[in-house]
ROVEX-926018 format. One line per 5 residues: number of its first residue (from 1); for each residue z, y, x of N, C-alpha, C. Coordinates in steps of 0.2 Angstrom, whole numbers, padded with zeros to 4 digits. Example, Ala and Ser with C-alpha at 12.3 -4.5 7.8 and 13.67 -1.06 7.14 Angstrom:
1	0039/-0028/0066/0039/-0022/0062/0039/-0016/0066; 0035/-0011/0064/0036/-0005/0068/0039/0000/0064;
This chain:
1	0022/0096/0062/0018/0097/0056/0017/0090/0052; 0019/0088/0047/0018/0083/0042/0013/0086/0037; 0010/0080/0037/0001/0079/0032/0004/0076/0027; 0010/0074/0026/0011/0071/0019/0009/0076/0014; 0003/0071/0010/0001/0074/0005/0006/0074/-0001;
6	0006/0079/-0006/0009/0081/-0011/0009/0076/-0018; 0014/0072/-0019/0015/0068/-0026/0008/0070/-0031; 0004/0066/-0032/0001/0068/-0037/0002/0065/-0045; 0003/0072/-0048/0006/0069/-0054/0005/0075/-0060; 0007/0075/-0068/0004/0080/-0073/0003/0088/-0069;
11	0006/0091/-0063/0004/0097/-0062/-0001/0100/-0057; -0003/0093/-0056/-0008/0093/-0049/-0015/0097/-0052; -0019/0100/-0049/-0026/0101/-0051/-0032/0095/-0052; -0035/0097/-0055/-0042/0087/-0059/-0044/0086/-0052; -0042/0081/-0051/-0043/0078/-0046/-0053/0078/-0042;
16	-0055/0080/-0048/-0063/0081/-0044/-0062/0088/-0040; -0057/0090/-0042/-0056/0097/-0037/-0053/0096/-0032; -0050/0092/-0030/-0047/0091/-0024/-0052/0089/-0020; -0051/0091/-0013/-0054/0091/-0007/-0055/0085/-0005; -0059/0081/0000/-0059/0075/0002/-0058/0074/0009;
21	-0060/0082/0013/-0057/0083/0019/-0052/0084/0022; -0051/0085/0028/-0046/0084/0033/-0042/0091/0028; -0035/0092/0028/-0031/0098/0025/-0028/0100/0030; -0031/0100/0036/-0027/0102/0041/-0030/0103/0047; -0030/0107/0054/-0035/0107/0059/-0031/0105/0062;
26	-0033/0100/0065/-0033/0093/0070/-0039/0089/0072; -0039/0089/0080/-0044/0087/0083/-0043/0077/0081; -0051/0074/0083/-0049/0068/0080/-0044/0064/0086; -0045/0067/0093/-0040/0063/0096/-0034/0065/0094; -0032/0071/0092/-0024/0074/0092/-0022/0066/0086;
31	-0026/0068/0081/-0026/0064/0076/-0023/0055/0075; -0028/0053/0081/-0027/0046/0084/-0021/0045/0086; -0019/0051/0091/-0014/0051/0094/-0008/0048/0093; -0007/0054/0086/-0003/0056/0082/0000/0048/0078; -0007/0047/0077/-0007/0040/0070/-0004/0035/0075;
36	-0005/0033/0081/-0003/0029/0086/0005/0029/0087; 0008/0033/0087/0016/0036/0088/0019/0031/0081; 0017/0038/0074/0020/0036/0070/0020/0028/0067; 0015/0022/0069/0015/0016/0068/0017/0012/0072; 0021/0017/0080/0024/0011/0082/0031/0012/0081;
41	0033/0017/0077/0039/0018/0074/0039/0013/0067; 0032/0013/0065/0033/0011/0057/0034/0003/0060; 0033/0000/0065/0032/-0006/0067/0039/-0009/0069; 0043/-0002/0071/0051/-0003/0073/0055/-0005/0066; 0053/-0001/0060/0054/0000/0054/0052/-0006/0052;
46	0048/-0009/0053/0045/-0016/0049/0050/-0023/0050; 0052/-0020/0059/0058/-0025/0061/0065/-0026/0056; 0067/-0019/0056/0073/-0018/0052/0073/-0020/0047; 0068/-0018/0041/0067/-0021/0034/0066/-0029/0036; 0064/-0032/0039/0062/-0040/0040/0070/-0042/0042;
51	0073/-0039/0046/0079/-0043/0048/0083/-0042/0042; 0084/-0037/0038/0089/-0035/0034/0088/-0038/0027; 0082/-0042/0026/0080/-0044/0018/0081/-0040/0012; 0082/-0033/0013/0087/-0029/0007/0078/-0024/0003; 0074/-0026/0007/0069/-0021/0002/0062/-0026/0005;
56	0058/-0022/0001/0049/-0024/0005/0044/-0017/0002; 0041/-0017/0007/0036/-0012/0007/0029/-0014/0001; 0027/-0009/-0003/0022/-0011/-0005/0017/-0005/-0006; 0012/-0005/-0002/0007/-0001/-0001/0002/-0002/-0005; -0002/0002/-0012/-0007/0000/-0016/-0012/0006/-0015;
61	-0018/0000/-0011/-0025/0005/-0012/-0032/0005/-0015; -0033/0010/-0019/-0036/0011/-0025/-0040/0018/-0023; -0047/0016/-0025/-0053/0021/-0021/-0059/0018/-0022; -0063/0023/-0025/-0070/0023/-0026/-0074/0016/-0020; -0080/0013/-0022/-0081/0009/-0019/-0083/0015/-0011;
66	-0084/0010/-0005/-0083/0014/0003/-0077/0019/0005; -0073/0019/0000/-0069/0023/0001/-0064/0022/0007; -0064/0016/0009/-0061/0013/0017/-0055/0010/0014; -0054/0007/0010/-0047/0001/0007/-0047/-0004/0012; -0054/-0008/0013/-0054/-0014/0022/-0053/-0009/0028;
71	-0053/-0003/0030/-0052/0001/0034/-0045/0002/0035; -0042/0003/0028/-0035/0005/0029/-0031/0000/0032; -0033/-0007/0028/-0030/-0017/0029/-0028/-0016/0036; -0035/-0015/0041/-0036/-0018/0047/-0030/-0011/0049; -0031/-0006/0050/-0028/-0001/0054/-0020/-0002/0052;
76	-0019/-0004/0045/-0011/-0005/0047/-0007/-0012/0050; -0015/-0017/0050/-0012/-0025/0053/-0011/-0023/0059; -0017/-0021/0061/-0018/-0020/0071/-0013/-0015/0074; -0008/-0009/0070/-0005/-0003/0073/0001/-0005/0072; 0002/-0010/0065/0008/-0009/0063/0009/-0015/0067;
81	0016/-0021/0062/0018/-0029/0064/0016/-0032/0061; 0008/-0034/0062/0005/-0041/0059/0009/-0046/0056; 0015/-0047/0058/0020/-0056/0058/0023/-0052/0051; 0025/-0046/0050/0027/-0043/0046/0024/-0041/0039; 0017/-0042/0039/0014/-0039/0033/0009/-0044/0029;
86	0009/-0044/0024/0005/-0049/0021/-0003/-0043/0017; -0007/-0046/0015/-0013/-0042/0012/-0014/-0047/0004; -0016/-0043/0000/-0018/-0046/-0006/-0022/-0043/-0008; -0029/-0044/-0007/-0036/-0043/-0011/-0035/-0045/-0018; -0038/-0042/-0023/-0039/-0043/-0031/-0046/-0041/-0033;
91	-0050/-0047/-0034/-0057/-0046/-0035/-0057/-0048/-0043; -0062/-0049/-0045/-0063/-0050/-0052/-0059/-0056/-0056; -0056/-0056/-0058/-0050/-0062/-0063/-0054/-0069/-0065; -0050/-0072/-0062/-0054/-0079/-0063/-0054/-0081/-0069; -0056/-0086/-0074/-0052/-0091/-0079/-0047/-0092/-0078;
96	-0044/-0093/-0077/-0037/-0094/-0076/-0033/-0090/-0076; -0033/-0084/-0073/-0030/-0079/-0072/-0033/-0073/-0080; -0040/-0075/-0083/-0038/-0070/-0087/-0034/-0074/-0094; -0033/-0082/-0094/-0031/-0085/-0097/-0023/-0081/-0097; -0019/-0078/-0093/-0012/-0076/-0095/-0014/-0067/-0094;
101	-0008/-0065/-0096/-0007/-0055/-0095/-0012/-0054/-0089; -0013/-0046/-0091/-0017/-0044/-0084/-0010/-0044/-0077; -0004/-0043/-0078/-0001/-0040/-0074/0003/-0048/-0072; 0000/-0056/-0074/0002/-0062/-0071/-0001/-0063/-0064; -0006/-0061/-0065/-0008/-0062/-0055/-0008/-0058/-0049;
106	-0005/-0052/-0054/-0002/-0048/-0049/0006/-0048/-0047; 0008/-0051/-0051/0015/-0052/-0049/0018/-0056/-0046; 0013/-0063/-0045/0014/-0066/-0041/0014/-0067/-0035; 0008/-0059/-0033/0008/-0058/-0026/0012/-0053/-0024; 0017/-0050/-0026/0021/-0045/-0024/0026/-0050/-0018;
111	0025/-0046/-0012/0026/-0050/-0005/0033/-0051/-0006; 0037/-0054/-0001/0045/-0058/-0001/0049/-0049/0001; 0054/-0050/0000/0059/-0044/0004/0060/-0043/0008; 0056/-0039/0014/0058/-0039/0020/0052/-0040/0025; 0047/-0040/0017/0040/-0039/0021/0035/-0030/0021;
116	0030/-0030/0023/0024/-0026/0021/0020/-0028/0019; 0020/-0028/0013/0012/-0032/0009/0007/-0023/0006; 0001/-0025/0008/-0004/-0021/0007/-0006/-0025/0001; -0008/-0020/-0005/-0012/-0023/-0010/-0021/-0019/-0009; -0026/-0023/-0007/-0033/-0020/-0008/-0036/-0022/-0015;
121	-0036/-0012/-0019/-0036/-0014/-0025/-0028/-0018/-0029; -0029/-0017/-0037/-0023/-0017/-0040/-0022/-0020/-0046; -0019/-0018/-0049/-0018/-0016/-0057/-0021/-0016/-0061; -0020/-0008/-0055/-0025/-0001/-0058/-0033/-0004/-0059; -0036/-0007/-0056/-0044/-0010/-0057/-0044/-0011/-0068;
126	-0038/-0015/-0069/-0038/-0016/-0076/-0038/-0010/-0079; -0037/-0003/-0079/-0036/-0001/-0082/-0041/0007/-0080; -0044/0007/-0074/-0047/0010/-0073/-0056/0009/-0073; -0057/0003/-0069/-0064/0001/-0070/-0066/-0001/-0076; -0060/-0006/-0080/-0063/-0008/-0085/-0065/-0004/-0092;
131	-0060/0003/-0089/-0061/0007/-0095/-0069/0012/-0093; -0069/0013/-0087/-0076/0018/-0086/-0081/0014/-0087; -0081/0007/-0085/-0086/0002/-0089/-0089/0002/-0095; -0082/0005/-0098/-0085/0003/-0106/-0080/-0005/-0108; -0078/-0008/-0106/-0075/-0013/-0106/-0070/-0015/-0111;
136	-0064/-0009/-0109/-0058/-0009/-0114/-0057/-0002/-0117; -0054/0000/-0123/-0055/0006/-0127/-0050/0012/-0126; -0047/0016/-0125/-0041/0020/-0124/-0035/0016/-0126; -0037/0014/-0133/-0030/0011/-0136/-0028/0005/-0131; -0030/0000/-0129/-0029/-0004/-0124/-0028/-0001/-0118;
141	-0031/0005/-0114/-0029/0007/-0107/-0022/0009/-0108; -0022/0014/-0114/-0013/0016/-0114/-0009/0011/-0114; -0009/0005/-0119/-0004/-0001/-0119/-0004/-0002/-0110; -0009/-0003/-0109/-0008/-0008/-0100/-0004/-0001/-0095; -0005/0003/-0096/-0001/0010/-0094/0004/0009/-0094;
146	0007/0008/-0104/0015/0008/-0101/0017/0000/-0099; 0013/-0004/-0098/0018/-0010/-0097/0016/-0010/-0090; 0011/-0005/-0085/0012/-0005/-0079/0019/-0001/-0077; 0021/0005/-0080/0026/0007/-0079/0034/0004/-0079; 0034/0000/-0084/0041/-0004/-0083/0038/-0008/-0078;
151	0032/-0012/-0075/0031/-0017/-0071/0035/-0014/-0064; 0032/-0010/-0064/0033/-0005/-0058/0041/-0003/-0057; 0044/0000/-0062/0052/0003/-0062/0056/-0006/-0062; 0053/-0012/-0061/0057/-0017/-0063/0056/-0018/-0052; 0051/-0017/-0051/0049/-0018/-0043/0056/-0013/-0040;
156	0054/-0007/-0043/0059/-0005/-0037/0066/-0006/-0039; 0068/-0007/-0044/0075/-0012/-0044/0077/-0016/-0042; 0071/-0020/-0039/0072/-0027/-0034/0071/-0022/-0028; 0071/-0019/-0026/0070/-0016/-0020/0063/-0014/-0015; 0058/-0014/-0020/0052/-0012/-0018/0052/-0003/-0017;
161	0049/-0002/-0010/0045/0005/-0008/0039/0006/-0008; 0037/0006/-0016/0030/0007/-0019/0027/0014/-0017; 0022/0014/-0012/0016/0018/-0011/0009/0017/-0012; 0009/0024/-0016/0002/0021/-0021/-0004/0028/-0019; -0010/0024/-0016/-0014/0030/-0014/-0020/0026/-0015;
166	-0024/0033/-0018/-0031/0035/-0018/-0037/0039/-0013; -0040/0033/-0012/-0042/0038/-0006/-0047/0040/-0009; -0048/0046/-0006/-0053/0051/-0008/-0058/0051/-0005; -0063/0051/-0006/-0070/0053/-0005/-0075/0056/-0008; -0079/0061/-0007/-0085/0065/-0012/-0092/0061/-0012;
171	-0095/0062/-0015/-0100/0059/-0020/-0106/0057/-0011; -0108/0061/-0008/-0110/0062/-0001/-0108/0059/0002; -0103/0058/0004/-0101/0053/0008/-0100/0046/0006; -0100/0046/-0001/-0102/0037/-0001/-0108/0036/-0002; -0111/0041/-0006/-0119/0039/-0001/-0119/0036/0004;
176	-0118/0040/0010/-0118/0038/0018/-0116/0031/0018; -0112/0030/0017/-0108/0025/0018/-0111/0017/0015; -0113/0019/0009/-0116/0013/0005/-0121/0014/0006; -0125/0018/0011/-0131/0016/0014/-0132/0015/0021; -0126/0013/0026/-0126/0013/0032/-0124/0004/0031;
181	-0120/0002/0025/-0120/-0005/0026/-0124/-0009/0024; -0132/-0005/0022/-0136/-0010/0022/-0140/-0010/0029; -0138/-0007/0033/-0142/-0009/0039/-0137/-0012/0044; -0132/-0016/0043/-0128/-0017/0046/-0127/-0025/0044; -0128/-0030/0048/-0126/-0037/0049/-0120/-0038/0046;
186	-0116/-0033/0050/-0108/-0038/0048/-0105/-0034/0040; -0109/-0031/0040/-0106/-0028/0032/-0112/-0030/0024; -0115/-0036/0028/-0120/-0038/0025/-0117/-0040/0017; -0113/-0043/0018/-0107/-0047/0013/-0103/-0041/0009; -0104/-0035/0009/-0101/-0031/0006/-0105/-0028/-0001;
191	-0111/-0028/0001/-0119/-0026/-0002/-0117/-0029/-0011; -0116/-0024/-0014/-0119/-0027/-0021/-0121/-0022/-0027; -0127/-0023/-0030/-0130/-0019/-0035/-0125/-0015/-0039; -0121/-0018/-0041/-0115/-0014/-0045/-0110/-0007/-0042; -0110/-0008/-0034/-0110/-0001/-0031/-0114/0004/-0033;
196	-0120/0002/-0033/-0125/0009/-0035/-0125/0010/-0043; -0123/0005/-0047/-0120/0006/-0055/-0115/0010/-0055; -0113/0008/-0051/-0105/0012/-0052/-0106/0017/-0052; -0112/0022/-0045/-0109/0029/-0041/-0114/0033/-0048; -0117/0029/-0051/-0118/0034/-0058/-0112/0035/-0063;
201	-0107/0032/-0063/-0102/0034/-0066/-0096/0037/-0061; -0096/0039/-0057/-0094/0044/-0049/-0089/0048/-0054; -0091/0052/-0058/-0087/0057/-0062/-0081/0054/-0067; -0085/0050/-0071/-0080/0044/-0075/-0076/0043/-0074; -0077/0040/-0065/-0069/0034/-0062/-0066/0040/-0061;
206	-0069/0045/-0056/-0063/0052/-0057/-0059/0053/-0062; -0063/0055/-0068/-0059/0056/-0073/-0054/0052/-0076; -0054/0044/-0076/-0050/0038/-0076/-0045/0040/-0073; -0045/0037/-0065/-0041/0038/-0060/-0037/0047/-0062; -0039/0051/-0065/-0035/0055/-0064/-0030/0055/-0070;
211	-0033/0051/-0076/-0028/0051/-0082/-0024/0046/-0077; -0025/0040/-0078/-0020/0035/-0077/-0015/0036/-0071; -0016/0040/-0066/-0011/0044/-0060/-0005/0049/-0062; -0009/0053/-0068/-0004/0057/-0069/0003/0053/-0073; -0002/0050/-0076/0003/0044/-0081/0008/0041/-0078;
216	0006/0039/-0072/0009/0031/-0069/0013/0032/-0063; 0014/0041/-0061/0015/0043/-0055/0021/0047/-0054; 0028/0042/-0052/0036/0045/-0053/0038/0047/-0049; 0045/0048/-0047/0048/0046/-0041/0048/0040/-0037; 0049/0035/-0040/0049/0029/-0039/0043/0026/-0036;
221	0038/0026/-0037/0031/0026/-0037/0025/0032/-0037; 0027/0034/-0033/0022/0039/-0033/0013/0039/-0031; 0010/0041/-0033/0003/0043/-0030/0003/0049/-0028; -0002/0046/-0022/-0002/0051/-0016/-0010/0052/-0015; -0014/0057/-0018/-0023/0057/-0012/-0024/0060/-0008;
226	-0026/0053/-0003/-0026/0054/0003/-0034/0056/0004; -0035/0063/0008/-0040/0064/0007/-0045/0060/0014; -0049/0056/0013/-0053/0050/0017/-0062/0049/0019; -0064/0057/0017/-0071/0059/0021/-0070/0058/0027; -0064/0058/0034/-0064/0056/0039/-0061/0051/0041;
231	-0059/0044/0044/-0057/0039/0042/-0051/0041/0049; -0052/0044/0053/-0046/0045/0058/-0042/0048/0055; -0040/0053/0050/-0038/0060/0045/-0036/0053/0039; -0039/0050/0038/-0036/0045/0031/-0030/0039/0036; -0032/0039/0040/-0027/0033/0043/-0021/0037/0047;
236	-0021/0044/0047/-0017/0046/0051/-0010/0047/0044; -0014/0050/0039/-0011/0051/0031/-0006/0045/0028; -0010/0039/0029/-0008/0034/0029/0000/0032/0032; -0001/0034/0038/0006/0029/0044/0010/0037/0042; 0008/0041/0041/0014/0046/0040/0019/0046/0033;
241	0013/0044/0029/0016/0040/0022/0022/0033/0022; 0018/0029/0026/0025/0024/0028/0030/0025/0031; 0030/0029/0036/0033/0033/0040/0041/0036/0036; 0036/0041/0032/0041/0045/0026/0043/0041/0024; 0043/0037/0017/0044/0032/0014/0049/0025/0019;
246	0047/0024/0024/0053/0020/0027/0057/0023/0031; 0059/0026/0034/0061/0030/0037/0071/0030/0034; 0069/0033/0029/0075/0036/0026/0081/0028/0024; 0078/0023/0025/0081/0018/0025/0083/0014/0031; 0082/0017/0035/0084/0015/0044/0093/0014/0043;
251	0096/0017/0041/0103/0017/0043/0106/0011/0040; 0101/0010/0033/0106/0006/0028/0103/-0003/0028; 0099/-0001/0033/0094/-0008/0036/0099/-0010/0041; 0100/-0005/0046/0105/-0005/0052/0109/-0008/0051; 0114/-0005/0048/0122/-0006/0045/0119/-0015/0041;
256	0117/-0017/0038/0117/-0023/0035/0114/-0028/0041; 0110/-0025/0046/0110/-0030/0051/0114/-0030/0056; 0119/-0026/0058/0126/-0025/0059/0131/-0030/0056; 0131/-0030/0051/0137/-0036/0046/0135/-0041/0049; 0128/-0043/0047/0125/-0050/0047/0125/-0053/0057;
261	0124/-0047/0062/0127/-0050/0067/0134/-0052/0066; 0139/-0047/0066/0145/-0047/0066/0146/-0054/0064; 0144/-0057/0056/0147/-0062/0054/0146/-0069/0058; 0136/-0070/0060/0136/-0074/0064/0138/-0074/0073; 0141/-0069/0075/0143/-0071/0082/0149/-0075/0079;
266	0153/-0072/0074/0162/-0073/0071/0161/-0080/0070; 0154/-0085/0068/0153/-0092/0067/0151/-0097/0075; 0148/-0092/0079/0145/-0093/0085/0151/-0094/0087; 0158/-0091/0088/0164/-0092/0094/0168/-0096/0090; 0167/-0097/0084/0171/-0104/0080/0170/-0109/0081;
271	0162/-0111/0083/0159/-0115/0083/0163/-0118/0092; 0161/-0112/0095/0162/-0112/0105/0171/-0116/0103; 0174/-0113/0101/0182/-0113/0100/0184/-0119/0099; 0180/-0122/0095/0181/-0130/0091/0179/-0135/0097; 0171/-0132/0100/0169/-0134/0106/0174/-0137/0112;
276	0177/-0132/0113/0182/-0129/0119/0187/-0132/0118; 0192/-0134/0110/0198/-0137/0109/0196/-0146/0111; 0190/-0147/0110/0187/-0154/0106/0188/-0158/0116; 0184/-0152/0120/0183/-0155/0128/0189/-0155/0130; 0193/-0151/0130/0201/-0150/0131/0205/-0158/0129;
281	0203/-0158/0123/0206/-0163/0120/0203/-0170/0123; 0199/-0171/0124/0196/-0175/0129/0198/-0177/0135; 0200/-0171/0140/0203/-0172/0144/0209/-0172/0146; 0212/-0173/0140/0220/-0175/0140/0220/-0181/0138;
């Protein structure tokens, strides 16, 4: 049974319709279980892409605030190959960074080839927060729309396998959520007034997120909502999604790290050969 959720894209149903529950009865250990498998496979997969240099993973997550974005970071650092994955937060645009294009600081952190780079948070913040803010106009959101789309179709040209999720939560559960980190120490640092600003525009960023997904969401790049009221159910969603998406590339990572042996043993016994004539030749 695969939980790969469904491309969401113009024929999806409005996205405040969708469920934020588990889409599937599964207990939370089958679930764990489950997710533990498929990431030591995707860990296998991380190998292969890393040896072969021919693509890079790129995971982009984009979710109402509590929606589990640092939840997802750590679960696929700790399941997956840590040596193999880089992360890039995007918080508010410094001077310097709003001094060039919205899409100049995000392109510089698109990971090397042959990596997993997680982006927490995106782009999409340009074009979603700032517009449910009130910030920038439609006429601006659509420009930064289509220059995210050629940004995007230019990645997967160079070899990017762009996965792009929203994690889903209902209005109730981030309640919870952004009221359990204020009694909590270690999530002290996460606390700020603009979370409870936001959850009155709850519906707005819906409505954003939903225009801008169906817009932004090909083959090439797809958006995926992952439904994430349960955090074992959103990580299980997750490593099935990498899973899928690298997978189909196993052979052609194999075969190219196949050559690449081949060629360096063929340098390894020329090397021996030279060796072996040089000692010969010495002892004559």
């Amino acid at each position: 049974m695969q939980l790969i959720p469904v491309m969401f894209d113009e024929s999806s149903p409005a996205l405040i319709r969708v469920s934020a529950n588990p889409a599937h009865l599964l207990t939370k250990e089958e679930g764990k279980s489950r997710a533990d498998v498929l990431m030591h496979e995707v860990s296998a997969l991380q190998a292969l892409m890393f040896g072969a240099g021919t693509h890079r993973v790129l995971l982009m997550l984009q979710g109402l605030d509590a929606s589990g974005k640092d939840g997802v970071v750590r679960f696929v650092m700790s399941e997956g190959d840590p040596l193999n994955c880089v992360v890039q937060s995007f918080k508010l645009p410094t001077p310097n960074e709003l001094a060039h294009d919205f899409l100049w600081r995000v392109h510089a952190a698109v990971p090397n080839r042959g990596t997993l780079g997680i982006f927490n948070r995106s782009h999409y913040e340009d074009v979603v927060a700032q517009y449910a803010r009130g910030t920038i106009d439609d006429d601006l959101r659509q420009r930064r729309v289509r220059h995210i789309r050629h940004f995007e179709e230019l990645l997967h040209d160079d070899g990017t396998i762009i996965i792009k999720c929203f994690l889903h939560i209902d209005a109730d559960e981030q309640a919870e959520r952004l009221i359990a980190r204020e009694q909590s120490l270690e999530t002290a640092w996460k606390l700020s007034a603009d979370d409870w600003h936001d959850r009155r525009l709850f519906g707005t960023y819906l409505e954003a997120y939903d225009t801008v997904m169906r817009s932004t969401s090909v083959a090439h790049a797809p958006w995926y909502v992952v439904p994430a009221n349960r955090k074992w159910y959103r990580n299980l969603v997750i490593a099935e999604l990498l899973y899928h998406h690298m997978h189909p590339h196993r052979a052609v990572w194999s075969e190219t790290l196949r050559m690449i042996q081949e060629s360096r043993l063929a340098a390894i016994q020329h090397v021996r050969s030279v060796e072996k004539s040089e000692h010969h030749g010495c002892i004559d």
